[in-house]
Each structure stands twice: as structure tokens, then as C-alpha cells.
N, C-alpha and C positions, 0 to 999 in steps of 0.2 A: 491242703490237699488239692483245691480245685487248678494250681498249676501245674499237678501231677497229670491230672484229666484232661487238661488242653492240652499238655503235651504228646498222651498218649495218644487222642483224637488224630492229633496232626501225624504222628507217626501212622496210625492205622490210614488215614486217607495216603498218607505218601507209600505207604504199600500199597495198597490199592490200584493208586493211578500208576506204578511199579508196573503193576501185573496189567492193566487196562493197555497199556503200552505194548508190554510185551507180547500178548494177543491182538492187537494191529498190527506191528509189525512179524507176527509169524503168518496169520493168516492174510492179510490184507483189510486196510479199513472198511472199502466197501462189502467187505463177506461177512463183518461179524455185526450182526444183530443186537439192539440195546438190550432186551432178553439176554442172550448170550454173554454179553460184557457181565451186564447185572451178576451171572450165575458164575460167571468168571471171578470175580470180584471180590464175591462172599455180602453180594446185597441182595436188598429185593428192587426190582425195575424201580419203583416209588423213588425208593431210597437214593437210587442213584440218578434219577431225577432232580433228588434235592439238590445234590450237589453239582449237578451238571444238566442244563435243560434238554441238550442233544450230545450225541456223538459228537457232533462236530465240533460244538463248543469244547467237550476236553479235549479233541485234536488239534482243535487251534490251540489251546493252552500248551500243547507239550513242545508246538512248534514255535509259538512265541516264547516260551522259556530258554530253548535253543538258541534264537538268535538275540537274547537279551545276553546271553552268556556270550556270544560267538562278540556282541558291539563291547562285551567287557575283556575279551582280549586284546582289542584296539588300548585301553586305557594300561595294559599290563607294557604293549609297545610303545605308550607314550612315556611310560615308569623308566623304562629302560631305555628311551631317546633324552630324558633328563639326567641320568647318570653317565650317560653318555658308552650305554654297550650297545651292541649289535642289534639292532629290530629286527631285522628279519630271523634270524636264530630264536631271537625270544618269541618271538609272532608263531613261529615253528612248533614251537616248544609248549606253546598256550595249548593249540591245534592240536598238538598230538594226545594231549593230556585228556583235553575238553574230549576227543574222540572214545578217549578210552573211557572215560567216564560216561558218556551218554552216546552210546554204539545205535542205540535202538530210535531215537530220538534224528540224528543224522538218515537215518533209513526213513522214515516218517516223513519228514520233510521234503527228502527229494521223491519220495514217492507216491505218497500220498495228498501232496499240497491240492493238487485239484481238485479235492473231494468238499473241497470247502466251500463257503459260500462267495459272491464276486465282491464281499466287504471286507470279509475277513481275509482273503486274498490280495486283496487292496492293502490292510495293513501292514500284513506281512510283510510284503513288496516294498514299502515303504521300508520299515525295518533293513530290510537285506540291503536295498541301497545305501542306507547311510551307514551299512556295516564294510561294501562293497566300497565306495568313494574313499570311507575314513582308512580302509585299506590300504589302499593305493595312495591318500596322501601320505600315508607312514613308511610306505616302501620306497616309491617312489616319487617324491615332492616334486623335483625337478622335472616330472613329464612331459613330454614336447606333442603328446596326441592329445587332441581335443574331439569336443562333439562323443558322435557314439563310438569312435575306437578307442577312445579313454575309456567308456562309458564298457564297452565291450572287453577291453581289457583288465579293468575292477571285475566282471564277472569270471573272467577266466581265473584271474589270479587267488579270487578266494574258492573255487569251483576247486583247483590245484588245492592249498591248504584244507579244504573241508574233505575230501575225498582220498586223497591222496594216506590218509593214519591207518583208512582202513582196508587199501588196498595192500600196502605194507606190512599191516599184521598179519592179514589170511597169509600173506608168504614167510611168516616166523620168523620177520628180523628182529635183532635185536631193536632193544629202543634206540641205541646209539645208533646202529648203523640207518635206523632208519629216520634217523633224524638228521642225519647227515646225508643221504640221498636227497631226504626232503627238502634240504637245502640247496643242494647243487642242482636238482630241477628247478627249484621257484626261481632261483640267481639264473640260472641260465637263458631262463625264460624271459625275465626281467631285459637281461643285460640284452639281447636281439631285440627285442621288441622295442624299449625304452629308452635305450643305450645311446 
């Protein structure tokens, strides 16, 4: 039985921090109170203390979770640079999926990163560039920009992939069609730019 109990624990905490999510991103992180989250939650402040010392700390978890997911679609474009299909279409495809899956988590990040501390900002940063670099070497290996316009161009190009699923949905495309716009913007972009 007691690996019935872990696993329900871990279920109850991943609703939780479910719902802890989605109360940052409806209200704004800096508006909701640990009071608040706690009563959110279905704990008492103590309690979720234990699990988390501040806000912030589960902020930064839900954004470091993010971009550990966002560095594991790199590895899905190298799966499919080895079989020898299209990366950008799969890279596309990761993107759109990862968006639908964690909507609340993409809102978080680009909205609320500041709310963090200049460490935990530091790391994330870290993070995003070798998400950002490993991008752009998978897209485009061959680049002929260097310095910060390379450097400025990895921002753009996954700024386009991260943003772009959920500008898409609010306009009720399909998944196909919008995965095939998402392609013909990111190539187009590419090919000017890098070309």
C-alpha cells in the first residue's frame, strides 16, 4: 500500500500546484497573497510552506519546468535530424503540442519572470539560451550572423515558436492549418534573415 500513498501524495501536490498556477496566472503573481494561494490550494499557509518556502520558489518551479520541456523539444529535432525528417515541421509540432499542454505555464513566464529573485532570473536565463542557441543550431547550422545578431536571432526565432500556438488557437485554427502557417512564418523568417 505505501506505493499507493506516494502516488496519491504526488497526485494531490500536482493538483495543487495545477490550481496554484492557475491562480497566478488569472490574477497576476504579484496580486495573490501566500494566504491566498494556501486557501486556493486546499492548505493551510504552514503547509504550504513546507512544500514551497515562498511564492517565488514555486514560480520559478513552474517556469523551470517549462523551459526544461521547451530544451526537450530540441532533443525531439535532433530524433528527427537523425532519421533524416524535416526539424523544423517537428520543432513546430513539439511547440504546438507543449503550448497546448501547458497554456498557463507559457503566460507565467513571459509575464511574470520578473517577479523573481536576480538568481533565480540568472538561471533561468541561462536555461533559455542554451534552449535559444540549441535552436538555432537545429534550424539553422549554416548561419552566416554572428555576435548579438545570431544571438538576437535565437531570441526571435523561439519568441516566434513559443508564442505563436497561442496566438493561433484564440483564432480557432485548426491544428493543421495552424501548424502549417507556423511553418511558413518561421521558414520565411528564416530564409530573409539567414538565407
Amino acid at each position: 500500500m505505501p506505493p499507493v500513498n506516494a502516488a496519491l501524495r504526488c497526485a494531490n501536490f500536482e493538483e495543487r500546484r495545477d490550481r496554484a498556477m492557475a491562480l497566478f496566472a488569472e490574477k497576476g503573481f504579484g496580486q495573490v497573497s501566500m494566504r491566498e494561494l494556501a486557501a486556493h490550494v486546499g492548505l493551510t499557509a504552514g503547509s504550504l510552506y513546507h512544500h514551497f518556502p515562498s511564492k517565488q520558489d514555486l514560480l520559478y518551479d513552474l517556469i523551470e519546468e517549462l523551459y526544461e520541456e521547451l530544451l526537450a523539444t530540441l532533443d525531439q529535432g535532433r530524433r528527427a535530424l537523425a532519421r533524416g525528417k524535416p526539424v523544423l515541421a517537428c520543432l513546430i509540432a513539439a511547440h504546438w503540442q507543449l503550448h497546448g499542454e501547458r497554456p498557463l505555464q507559457f503566460r507565467l513566464a513571459e509575464r511574470d519572470f520578473c517577479c523573481l529573485s536576480e538568481a533565480q532570473q540568472a538561471r533561468l536565463l541561462a536555461l533559455r539560451e542554451r534552449y535559444e542557441s540549441g535552436l538555432l543550431r537545429l534550424i539553422a547550422p549554416q548561419a552566416k550572423l554572428t555576435g548579438e545578431a545570431l544571438t538576437a536571432t535565437g531570441q526571435v526565432l523561439a519568441a516566434q515558436l513559443n508564442q505563436l500556438p497561442g496566438l493561433l488557437r484564440e483564432r480557432t485554427l485548426s491544428e493543421a492549418d495552424g501548424l502549417a502557417l507556423m511553418e511558413s512564418l518561421v521558414l520565411g523568417g528564416i530564409e530573409r534573415t539567414l538565407g
